[in-house]
DOKOLSE-964473 format. One line per field, with one value per residue (C-alpha): residue number from 1; residue in one letter; z, y, x. Coordinates in Angstrom, 1 decimal, always signed. Layout:
BEGIN
pos	NUM, ...
code	A, ...
c3	Z, ...
c2	Y, ...
c1	X, ...
This chain:
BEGIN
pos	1, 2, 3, 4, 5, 6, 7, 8, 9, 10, 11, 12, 13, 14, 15, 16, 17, 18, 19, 20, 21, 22, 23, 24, 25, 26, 27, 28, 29, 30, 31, 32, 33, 34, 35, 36, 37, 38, 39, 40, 41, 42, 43, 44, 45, 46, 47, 48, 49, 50, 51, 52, 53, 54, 55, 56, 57, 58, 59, 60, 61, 62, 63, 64, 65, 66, 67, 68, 69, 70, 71, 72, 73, 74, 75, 76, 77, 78, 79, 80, 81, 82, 83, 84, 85, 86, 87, 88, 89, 90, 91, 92, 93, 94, 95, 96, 97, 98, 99, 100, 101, 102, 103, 104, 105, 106, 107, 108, 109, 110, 111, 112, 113, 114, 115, 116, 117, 118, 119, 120, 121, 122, 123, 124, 125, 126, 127, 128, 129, 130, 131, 132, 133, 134, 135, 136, 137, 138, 139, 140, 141, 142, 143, 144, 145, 146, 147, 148, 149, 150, 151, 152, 153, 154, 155, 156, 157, 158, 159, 160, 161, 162, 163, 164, 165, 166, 167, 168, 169, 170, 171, 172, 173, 174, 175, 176, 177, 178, 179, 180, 181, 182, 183, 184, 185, 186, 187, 188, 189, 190, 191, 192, 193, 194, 195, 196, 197, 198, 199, 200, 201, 202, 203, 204, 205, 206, 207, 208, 209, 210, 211
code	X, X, X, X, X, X, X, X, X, X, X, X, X, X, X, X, X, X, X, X, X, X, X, X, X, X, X, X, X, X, X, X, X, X, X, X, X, X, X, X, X, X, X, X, X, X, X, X, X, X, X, X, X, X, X, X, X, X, X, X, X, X, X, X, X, X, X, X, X, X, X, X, X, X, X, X, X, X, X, X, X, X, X, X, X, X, X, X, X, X, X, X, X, X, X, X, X, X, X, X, X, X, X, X, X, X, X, X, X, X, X, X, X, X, X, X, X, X, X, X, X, X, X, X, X, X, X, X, X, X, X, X, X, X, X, X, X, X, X, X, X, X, X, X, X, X, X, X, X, X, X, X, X, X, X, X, X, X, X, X, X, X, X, X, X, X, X, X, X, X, X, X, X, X, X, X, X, X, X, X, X, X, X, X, X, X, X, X, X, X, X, X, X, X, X, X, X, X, X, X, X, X, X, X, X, X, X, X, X, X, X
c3	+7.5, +4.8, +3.7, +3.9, +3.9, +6.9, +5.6, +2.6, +3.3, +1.2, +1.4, +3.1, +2.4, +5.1, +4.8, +7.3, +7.2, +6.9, +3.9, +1.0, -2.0, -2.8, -1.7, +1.5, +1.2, +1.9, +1.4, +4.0, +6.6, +5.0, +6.7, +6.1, +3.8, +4.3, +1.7, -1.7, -3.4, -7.2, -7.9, -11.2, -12.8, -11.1, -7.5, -5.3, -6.8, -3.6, -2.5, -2.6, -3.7, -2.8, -4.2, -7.7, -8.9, -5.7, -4.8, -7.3, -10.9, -12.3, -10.7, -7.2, -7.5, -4.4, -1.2, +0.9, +4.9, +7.4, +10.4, +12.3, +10.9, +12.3, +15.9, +16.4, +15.4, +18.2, +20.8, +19.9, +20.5, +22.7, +20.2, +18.7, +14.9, +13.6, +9.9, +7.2, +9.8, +7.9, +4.4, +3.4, +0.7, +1.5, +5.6, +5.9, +8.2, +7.6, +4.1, +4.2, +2.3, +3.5, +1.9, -1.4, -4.6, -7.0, -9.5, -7.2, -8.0, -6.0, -6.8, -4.6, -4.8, -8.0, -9.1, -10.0, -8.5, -9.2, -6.5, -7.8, -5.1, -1.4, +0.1, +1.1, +3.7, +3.7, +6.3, +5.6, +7.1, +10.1, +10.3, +10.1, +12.7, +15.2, +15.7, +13.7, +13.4, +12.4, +9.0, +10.4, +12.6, +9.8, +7.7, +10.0, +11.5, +7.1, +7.0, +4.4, +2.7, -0.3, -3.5, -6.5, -10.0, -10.8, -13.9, -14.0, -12.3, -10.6, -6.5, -3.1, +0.4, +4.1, +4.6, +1.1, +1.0, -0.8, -2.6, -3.9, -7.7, -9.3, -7.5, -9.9, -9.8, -9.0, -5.3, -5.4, -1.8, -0.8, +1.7, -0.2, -2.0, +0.7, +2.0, -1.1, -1.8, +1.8, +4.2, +2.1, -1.2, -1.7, -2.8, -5.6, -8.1, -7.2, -8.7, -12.1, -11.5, -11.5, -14.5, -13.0, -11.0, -12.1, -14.7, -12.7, -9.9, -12.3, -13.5, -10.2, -9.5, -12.1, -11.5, -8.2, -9.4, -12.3, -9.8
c2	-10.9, -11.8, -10.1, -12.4, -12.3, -12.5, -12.8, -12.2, -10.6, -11.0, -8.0, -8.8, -6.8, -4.4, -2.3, +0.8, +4.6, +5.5, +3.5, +5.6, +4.6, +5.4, +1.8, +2.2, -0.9, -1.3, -3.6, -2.0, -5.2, -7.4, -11.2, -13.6, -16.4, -20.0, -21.6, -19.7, -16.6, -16.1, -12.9, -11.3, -7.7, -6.4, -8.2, -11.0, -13.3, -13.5, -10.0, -7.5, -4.0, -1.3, +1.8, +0.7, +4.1, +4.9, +1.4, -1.4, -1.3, -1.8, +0.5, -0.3, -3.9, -4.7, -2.9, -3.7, -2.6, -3.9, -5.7, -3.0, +0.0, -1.6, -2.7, +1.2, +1.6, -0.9, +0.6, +4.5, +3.2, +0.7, -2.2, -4.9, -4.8, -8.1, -8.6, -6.7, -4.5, -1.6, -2.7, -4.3, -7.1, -8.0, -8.1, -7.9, -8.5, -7.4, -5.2, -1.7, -0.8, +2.8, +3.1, +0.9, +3.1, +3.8, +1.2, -1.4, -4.9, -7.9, -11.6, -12.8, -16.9, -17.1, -13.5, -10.1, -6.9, -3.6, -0.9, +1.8, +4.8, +5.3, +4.9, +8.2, +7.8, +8.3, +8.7, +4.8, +3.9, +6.7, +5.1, +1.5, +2.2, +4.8, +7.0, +10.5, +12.1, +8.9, +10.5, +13.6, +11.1, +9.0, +11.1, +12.6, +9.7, +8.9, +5.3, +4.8, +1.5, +0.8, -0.1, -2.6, -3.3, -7.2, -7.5, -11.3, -12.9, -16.6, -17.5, -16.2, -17.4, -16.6, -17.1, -16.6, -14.6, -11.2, -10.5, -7.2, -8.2, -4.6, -1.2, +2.2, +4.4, +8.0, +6.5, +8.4, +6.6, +5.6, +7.5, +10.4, +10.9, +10.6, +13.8, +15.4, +15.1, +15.9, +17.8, +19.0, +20.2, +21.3, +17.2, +18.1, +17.7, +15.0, +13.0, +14.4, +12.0, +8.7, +7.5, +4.5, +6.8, +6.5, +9.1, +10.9, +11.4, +12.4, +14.9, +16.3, +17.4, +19.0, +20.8, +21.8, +23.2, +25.2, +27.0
c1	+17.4, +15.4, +11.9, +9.2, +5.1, +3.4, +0.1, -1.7, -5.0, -8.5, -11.1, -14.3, -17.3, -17.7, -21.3, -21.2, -22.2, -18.2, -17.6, -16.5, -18.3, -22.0, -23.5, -21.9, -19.4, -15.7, -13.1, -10.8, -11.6, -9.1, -8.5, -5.6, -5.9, -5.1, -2.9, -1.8, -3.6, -3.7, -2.1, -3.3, -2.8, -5.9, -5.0, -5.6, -8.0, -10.9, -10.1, -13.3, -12.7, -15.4, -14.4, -12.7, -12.1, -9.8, -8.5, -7.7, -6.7, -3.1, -0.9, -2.4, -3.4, -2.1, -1.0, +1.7, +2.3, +5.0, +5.0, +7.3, +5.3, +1.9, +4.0, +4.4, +0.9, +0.1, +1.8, +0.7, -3.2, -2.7, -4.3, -3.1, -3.5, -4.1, -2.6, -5.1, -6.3, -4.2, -6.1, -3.1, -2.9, +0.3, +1.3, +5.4, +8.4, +11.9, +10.8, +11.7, +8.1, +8.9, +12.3, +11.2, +12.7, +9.2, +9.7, +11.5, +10.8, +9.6, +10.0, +7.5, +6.5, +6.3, +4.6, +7.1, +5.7, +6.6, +6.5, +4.4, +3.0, +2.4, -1.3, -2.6, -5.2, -9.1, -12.0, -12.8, -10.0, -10.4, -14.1, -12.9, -10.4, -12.6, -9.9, -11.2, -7.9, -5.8, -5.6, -3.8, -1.6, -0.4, +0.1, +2.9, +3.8, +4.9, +5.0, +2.2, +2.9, +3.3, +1.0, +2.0, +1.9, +1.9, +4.2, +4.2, +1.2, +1.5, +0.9, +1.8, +1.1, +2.1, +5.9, +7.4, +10.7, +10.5, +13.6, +14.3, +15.5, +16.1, +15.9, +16.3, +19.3, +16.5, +16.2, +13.2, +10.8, +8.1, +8.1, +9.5, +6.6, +4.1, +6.0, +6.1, +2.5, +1.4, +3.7, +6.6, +5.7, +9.6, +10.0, +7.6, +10.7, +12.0, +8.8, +9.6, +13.1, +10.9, +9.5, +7.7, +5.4, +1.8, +1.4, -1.8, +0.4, +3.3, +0.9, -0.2, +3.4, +3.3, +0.6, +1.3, +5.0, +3.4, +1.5
């Protein structure tokens, strides 16, 4: 089956005592858009970003979740999370964001994104959500999504096909990583094998392993 959007989500400004940055707003409240969304190297054209130093920039210019990862979500708190509801720029179906190699690429409409990191969660999204330990419970439940560099910018909308063009040889995940830099610190090395990591998080491993 082929990969495909299912929505691509625009931030809203969200102003509420959880929100992480110092005026109190979040982009976390993210809402489909109608038609097709300029993608850029900084994100979705439209999209608000509330904490720039966390969220944003070129290595996480957009984030992607999937359909199935949100459909467990929906039946382990009995809700039903609309697309954007995780934060997610990009809503999926039949992408394996979990199991993306770091450095994978997407031809996506007409834009080329680069899989860069997992999201690790905060307490804005605990707070946005209402559930106070939902950080501890996704971080073991280890589907984090995915974040993305835009290597070649152009436009995306609802129902394009993502097709994986190039996936590096390391096979280093997603979802490795997230364990790695959470639960099972003996994945630590395996960071050092891929070079399209984001250097800070590159440099973290190293940290930790020097210890």
């Amino acid at each position: 089956m082929t990969g495909r959007l299912v929505a691509v989500n625009l931030g809203t400004v969200t102003e509420a005592e959880w929100a992480g940055d110092a005026s109190g707003r979040s982009g976390i409240d993210k809402r489909p858009a109608e038609g097709r969304v300029r993608v850029t190297a900084t994100g979705l054209t439209g999209d608000f970003i509330g904490e720039p130093a966390e969220h944003g920039g070129p290595d996480q210019a957009l984030y992607a979740y999937a359909e199935e990862d949100a459909a467990w979500w929906a039946a382990e708190l009995r809700r039903q999370p609309r697309p954007g509801v995780f934060g997610e720029n990009l809503s999926t179906r039949a992408v394996d964001v979990t199991g993306a190699v770091v450095g994978e690429l997407w031809a996506v409409g007409s834009a080329l994104l680069q899989v860069t990191k997992p999201r690790t969660p905060c307490r804005t999204f605990a707070g946005f959500w209402g559930v106070p330990d939902l950080i501890k419970r996704f971080t073991v439940r280890g589907a984090p999504g995915a974040y993305l560099r835009v290597l070649r910018e152009g436009e995306i909308g609802a129902g394009d096909p993502v097709e994986v063009v190039d996936r590096p040889a390391h096979g280093v995940t997603v979802g490795e990583v997230f364990r790695a830099i959470t639960l099972e610190p003996e994945l630590l090395p395996r960071l050092l094998d891929a070079p399209e990591l984001p250097d800070p998080l590159r440099d973290k491993a190293r940290r930790r392993l020097a210890r």
